[in-house]
N, C-alpha and C positions, 0 to 999 in steps of 0.2 A: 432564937427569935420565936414569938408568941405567935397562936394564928392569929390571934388581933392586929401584931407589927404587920403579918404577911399578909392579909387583907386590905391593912390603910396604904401599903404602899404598893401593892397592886392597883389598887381603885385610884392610887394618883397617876400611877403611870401613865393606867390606861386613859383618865381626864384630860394630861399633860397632853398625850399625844393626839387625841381628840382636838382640843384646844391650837396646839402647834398648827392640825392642819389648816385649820381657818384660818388660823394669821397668816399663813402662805399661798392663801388663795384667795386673790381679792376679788367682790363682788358688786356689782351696780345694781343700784337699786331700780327697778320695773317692775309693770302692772303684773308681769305676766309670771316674776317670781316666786318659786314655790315656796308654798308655806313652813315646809322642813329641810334643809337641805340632806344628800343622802348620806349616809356614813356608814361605813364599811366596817367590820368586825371583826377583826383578828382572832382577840382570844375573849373569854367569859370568864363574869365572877360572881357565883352563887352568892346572892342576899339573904342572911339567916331571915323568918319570917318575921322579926322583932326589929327587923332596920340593921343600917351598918351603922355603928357610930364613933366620930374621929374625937380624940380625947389629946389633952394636951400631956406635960409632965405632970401636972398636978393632978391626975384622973378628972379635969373637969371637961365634960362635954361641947366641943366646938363647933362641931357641923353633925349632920344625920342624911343619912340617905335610907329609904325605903318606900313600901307600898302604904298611901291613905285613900283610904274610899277606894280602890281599884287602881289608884293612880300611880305614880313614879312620882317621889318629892324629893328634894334636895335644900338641906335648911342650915343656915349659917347662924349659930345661936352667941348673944353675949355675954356678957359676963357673970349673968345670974342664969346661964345656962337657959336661957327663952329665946322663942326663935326671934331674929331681928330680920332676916333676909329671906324668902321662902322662894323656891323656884319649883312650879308642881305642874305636872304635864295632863291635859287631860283631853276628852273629844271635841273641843271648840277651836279657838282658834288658834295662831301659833305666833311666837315670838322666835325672833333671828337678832342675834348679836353677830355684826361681821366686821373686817377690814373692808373699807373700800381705799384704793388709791393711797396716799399718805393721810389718813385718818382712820372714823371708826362710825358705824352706824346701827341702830337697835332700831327693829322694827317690826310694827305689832301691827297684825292682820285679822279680822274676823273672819269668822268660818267660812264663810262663803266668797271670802276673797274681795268683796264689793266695800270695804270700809278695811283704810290702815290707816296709818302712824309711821313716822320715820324722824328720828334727830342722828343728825349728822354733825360730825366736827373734824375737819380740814386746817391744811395749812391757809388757805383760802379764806376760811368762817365756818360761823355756824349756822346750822340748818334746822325748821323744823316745817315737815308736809303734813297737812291732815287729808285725805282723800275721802270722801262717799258720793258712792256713785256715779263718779268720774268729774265732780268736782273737787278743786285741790286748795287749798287752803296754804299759803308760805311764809314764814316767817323767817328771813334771814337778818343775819350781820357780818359783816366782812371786816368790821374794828371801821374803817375809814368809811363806811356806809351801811345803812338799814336801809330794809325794804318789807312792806307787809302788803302780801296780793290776796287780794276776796273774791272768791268765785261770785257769779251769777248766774245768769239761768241759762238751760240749757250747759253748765261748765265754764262757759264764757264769763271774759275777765269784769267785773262787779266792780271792785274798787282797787285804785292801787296806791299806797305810801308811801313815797320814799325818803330819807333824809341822807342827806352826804355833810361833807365838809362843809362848803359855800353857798350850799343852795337845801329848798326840801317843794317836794310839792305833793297833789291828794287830786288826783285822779279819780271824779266819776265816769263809768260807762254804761252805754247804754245795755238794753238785753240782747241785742246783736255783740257786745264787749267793745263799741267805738266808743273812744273817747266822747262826751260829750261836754262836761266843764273841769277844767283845771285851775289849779288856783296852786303857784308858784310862788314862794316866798326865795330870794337871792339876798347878798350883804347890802347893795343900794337901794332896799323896795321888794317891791312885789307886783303878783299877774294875775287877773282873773280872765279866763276865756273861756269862750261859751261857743258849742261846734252843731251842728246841726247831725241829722242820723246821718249822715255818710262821712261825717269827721271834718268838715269843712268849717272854717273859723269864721263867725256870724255877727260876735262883738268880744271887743275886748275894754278891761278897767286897769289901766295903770296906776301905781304907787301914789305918783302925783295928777292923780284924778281926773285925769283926761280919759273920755269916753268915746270908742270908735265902735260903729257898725259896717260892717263887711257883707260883700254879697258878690259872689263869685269870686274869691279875692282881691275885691277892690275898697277899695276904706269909698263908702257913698256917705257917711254922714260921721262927724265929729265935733265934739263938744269940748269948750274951755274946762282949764280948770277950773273950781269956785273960790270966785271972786275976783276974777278978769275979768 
């Protein structure tokens, strides 16, 4: 066996088992998650100073591992031997590929922690969070329902979308995040209602055009449909 053999299958081993341990250690996603998880070191494999590089049967070039600009890269090249896939480590921020629960999540953090990323996929759906500054951005689908929540200020909920099977509706909030007008669409019609800052319902417009104003939740004034 060549030291070329005995380096590419050393460096897989050791990726294999790198890799193995994450998929047997599931992790939840929080604010408070490190940027790298820790990994333990058994044994070491000298990088000649030109890179390692894994080559097929045909001597063509597949992947590369070594040092750019200072860095640690890891490059999955195609079939004209150019990178197509780059994975390059360097002082900013970090990315985590992990198991969570029965699925799988990638999630990209800037340096300082205060701005990530996360897409998620479950037996459940899929997920995708954007966070800065502790406002969270969500875009989910479960197959049988979507939902899209907008931050506002101070964090608090801004807008929310949802659509299911039989119904969909669009959620404005105030800057406190109380509801303040919803507007529900159902298979018989639709809802327009209008709440005041403490989320109490003030008027509502039905499908079939009837007009109600509320006040302390009591209907005080209502209107015909038009043309009664």
């Amino acid at each position: 066996m060549t030291l070329r053999h005995t380096l590419l299958f050393s460096l897989l081993a050791l990726i294999g088992g790198f890799v193995g341990g994450l998929i047997g250690r599931p992790v939840q996603a929080s604010a408070q998650q490190q940027l790298t998880p820790p990994v333990t070191f058994i044994n070491s494999i000298l990088v000649p100073d030109d890179g390692l590089k894994f080559m097929d049967k045909n001597s063509k070039v597949v992947a590369f591992m070594g040092i750019q600009g200072g860095n640690c890269m890891f490059a999955l090249l195609n079939n004209q031997e150019r990178p197509s896939i780059t994975f390059a480590a360097g002082v900013g921020g970090g990315v985590n590929f992990n198991t969570v629960a029965d699925g799988a999540q990638m999630e990209m953090i800037s340096a300082n922690g205060s701005t990530r990323t996360r897409f998620s996929a479950t037996s459940f759906g899929a997920m995708f969070e954007a966070e800065a500054s502790k406002n969270l951005l969500v875009i989910s689908n479960t197959g049988s329902s979507s939902q899209i929540t907008m931050p506002g200020a101070a964090g608090k909920r801004g807008i929310d979308l949802i659509s299911g099977a039989n119904s969909s509706s669009l959620t404005l909030n105030n800057g406190a995040g109380v509801s303040s007008l919803n507007l529900e669409g159902v298979v018989g019609g639709g809802m327009l209602t209008v709440r005041d800052g403490t989320g109490k319902v003030t008027a509502t417009v039905g499908s079939s055009g009837v007009f109600a104003s509320h006040l302390d939740g009591k209907t005080v004034w209502r209107a015909p449909a038009v043309g009664n």
